[in-house]
N, C-alpha and C positions, 0 to 999 in steps of 0.2 A: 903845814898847808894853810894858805892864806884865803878864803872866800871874799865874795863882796857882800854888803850887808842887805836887808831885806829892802829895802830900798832901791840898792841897786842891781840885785837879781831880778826885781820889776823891771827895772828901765831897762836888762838885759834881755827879758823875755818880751819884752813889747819889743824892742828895737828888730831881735831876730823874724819876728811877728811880721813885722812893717817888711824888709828884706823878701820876706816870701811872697808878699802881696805887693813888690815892686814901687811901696812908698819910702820910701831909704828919702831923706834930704841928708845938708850939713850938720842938725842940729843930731841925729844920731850917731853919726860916726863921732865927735865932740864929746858927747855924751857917754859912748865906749874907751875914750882914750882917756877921759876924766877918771872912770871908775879904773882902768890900767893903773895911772898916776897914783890913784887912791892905794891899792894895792901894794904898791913899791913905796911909798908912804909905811905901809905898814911892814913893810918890810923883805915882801915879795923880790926875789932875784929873777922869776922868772912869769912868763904867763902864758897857762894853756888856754888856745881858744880853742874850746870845747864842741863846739857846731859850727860845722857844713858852712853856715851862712857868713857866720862874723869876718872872713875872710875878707869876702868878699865886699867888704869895706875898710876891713882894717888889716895893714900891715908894719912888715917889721921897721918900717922909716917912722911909722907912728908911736913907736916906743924905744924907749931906752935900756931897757931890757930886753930880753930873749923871748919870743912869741913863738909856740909852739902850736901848729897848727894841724890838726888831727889829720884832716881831711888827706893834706899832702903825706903825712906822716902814714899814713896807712895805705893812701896809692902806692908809694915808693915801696913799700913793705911787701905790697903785694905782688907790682911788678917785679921786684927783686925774688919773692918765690918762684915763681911763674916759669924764672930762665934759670933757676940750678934746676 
């Protein structure tokens, strides 16, 4: 498992921050695909977006790897309980 570094688990939790208070520019989404890039750099084959919000900026045409998105990942999960 590959993390981002303390550096950019800040700019992760400021960005998600800005998203909820509906200040989101270019320079954040940039900013999230940077630290992705950084990731697969190090070696990452995949990447979980962990919260709700990131989505909602970033998708899978944003990366070159696999983006796994919680949010959908668990509606699907649930809706597919729901009907067996």
């Amino acid at each position: 498992m590959i993390v981002p570094n303390e550096k950019e688990k800040e700019i992760v939790h400021t960005g998600i921050n800005n998203i909820i208070l509906g200040k989101t520019n270019p320079d954040t989404k940039k900013q999230f695909i940077e630290i992705i890039n950084n990731l697969v750099k190090n070696g990452s084959e995949a990447v979980i977006l962990g919260c709700t919000e990131i989505p909602l900026i970033i998708s899978q045409k944003d990366a070159k790897v696999v983006l796994f998105d919680t949010a959908r990942i668990h509606a699907e999960s649930a809706a597919e309980y729901s009907i067996k």
